[in-house]
N, C-alpha and C positions, 0 to 999 in steps of 0.2 A: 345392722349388718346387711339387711336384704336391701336398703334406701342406699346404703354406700355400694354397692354391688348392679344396683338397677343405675345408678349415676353413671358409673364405670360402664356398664355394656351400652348406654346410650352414647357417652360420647368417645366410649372406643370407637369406631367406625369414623367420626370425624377427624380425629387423632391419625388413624392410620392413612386417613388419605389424602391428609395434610403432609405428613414422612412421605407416602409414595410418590405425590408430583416431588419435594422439594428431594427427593433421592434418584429421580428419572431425569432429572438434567441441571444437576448444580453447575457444569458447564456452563450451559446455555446463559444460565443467568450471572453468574459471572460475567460472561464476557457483553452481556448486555448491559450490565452496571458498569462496565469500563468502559464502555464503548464513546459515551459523551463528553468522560474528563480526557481521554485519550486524545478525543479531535478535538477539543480545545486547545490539550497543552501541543498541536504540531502548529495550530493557529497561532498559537501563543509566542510559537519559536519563528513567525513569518511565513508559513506553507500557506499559499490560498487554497480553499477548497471552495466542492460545489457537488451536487448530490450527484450519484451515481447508478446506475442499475445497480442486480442484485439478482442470485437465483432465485427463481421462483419455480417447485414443483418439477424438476428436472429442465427448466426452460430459463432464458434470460428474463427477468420482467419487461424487457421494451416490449416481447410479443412477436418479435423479430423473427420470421421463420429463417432458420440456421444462421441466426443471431452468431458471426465468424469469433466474440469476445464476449462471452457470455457472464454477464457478472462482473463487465471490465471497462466498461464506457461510461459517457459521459452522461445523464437525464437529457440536457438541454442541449440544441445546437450552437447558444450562447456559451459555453461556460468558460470561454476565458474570458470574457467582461463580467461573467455572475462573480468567478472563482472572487472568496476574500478570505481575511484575516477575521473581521467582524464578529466577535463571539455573540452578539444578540442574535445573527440571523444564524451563524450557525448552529444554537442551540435551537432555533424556530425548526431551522430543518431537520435536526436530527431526532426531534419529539413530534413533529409532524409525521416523518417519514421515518417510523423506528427499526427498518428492515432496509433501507437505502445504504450501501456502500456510499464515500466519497473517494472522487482523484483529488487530485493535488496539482496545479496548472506549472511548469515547468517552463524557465527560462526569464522569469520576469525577479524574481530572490534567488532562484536556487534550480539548478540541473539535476540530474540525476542519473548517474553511470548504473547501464541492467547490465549483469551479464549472469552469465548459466552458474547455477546455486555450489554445484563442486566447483568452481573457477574463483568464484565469490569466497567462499570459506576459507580455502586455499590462499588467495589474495590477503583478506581478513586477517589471516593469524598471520602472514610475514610481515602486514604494514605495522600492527601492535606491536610482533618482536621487535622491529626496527624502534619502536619509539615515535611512531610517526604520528599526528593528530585523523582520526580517524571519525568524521559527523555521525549521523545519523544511519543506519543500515537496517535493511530491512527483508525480511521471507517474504516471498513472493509464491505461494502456492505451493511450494515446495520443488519448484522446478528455476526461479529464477530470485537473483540478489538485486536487491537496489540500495548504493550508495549514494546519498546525499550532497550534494555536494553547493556551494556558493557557486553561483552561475556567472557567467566570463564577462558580465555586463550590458550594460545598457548607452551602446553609441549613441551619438545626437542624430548621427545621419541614420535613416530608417534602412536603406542600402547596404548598411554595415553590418546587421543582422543574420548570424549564420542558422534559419530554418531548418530545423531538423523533419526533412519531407518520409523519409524511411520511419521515422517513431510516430508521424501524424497517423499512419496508415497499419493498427494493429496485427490486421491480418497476415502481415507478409512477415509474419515471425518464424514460421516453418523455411523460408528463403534465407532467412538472415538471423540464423540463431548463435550468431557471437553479441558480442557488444553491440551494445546500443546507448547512444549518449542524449537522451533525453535534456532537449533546451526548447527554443522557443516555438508557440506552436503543436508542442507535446504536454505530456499527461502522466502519471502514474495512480495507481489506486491507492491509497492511505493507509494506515492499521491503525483501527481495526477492520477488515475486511471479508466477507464471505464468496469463496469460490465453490463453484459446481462440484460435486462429487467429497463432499465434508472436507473441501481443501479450505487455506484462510491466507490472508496478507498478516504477519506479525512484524514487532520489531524484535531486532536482534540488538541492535542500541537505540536506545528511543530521541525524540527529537532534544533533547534537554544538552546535546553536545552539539556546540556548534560546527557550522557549517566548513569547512574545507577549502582549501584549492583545492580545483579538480586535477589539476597538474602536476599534486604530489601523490594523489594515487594512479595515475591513468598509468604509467609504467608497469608495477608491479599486476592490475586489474587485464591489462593487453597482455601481458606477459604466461597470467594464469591459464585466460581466454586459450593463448595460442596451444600450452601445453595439455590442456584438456583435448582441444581438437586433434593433437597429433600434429599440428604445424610449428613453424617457426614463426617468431611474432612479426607482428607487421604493427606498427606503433603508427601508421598514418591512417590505417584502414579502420581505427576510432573514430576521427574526427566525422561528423556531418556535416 
């Protein structure tokens, strides 16, 4: 009795403090164990990516004093020629860099329509009632939605290219907080993602539904946009 009891009080104490980490944040590791197969399968469905900052200790990690996207940029000043499909490198990156966000390089497969997250939900449940094919969506922090969308193509002539110069430039989102149509040139961050202040990037549908015309949601999405703001729609003031 006293050997089974001396047993017990020794490796009580390793016992409990195995429970109390694996109890202080089953969270965390969850979404750490999804976090690899996740950016595979957006790889998987044709999203390029490419490593991105990440909070760090109430500050961006670039180190950036008043870093204007903190948790929201890109590592490299390359990363539309890094961004790939490549699952070897991006498992390199993501086990090298286990705390790194990824974007998603935008306009080269696939666009991506942001607008403000009650706009988005709103849109969301009329395009489903309808019956309409609806890709990929995605929380964005909890303040804004990204749709998915099949991007409008790749002209021969370089000229022909519509540059979305408004989405290149993150900052100017307090200027421009309707839509924003993410194509070439632009970026969005991926899920799984970590934002400042315990916010995250998730999906609402994950990449495993294909890609869209952007042209069978941009109505109902401008529509949502407008009646959130208290305006009447403006179906031009989409395009970039």
């Amino acid at each position: 009795m006293g050997a089974e009891h001396g047993d017990s009080a020794r490796s009580g104490p390793g016992r409990f403090a195995r429970w109390l980490k694996s109890a202080r944040a089953p969270k965390e590791t969850r979404a750490d164990e999804d976090r690899e197969p996740l950016l595979l399968a957006a790889a998987a469905a044709g999203l390029p990516l490419a490593p991105a900052a990440y909070p760090a200790d109430y500050r961006c990690s670039c180190n950036r004093i008043g870093c204007p996207t903190p948790g929201r940029h890109p590592v490299s000043f390359a990363w539309q020629t890094q961004s790939t499909t490549d699952r070897g490198q991006i498992e390199r990156w993501a086990r090298h860099q286990p705390a790194a966000n990824f974007i998603t390089a935008t306009g080269m497969v696939h666009d991506v329509l942001d607008v403000p997250l009650e706009a988005g939900r709103e849109a969301l449940e009329r395009l489903l009632s309808r019956g309409i094919d609806v890709g990929p969506v995605a929380d964005s922090g909890g303040e804004r939605m990204l749709f998915f969308t099949a991007t409008r193509g790749t002209p021969e002539d370089e000229d022909e290219w519509w540059p979305c110069e408004l989405d290149c430039h993150p900052e100017t989102m307090d200027e421009h907080p309707g839509m924003r149509w993410h194509c070439r040139g632009s970026y969005v961050l991926i899920p799984p993602a970590r934002l400042p202040a315990d916010r995250s990037v998730r999906w609402v549908r994950g990449p495993e539904h294909p890609l869209p015309d952007p042209l069978t949601l941009l109505e109902t999405l401008t529509d949502a946009c407008a009646r959130h703001a208290g305006a009447e729609p403006d179906y031009t003031s989409a395009w970039p």
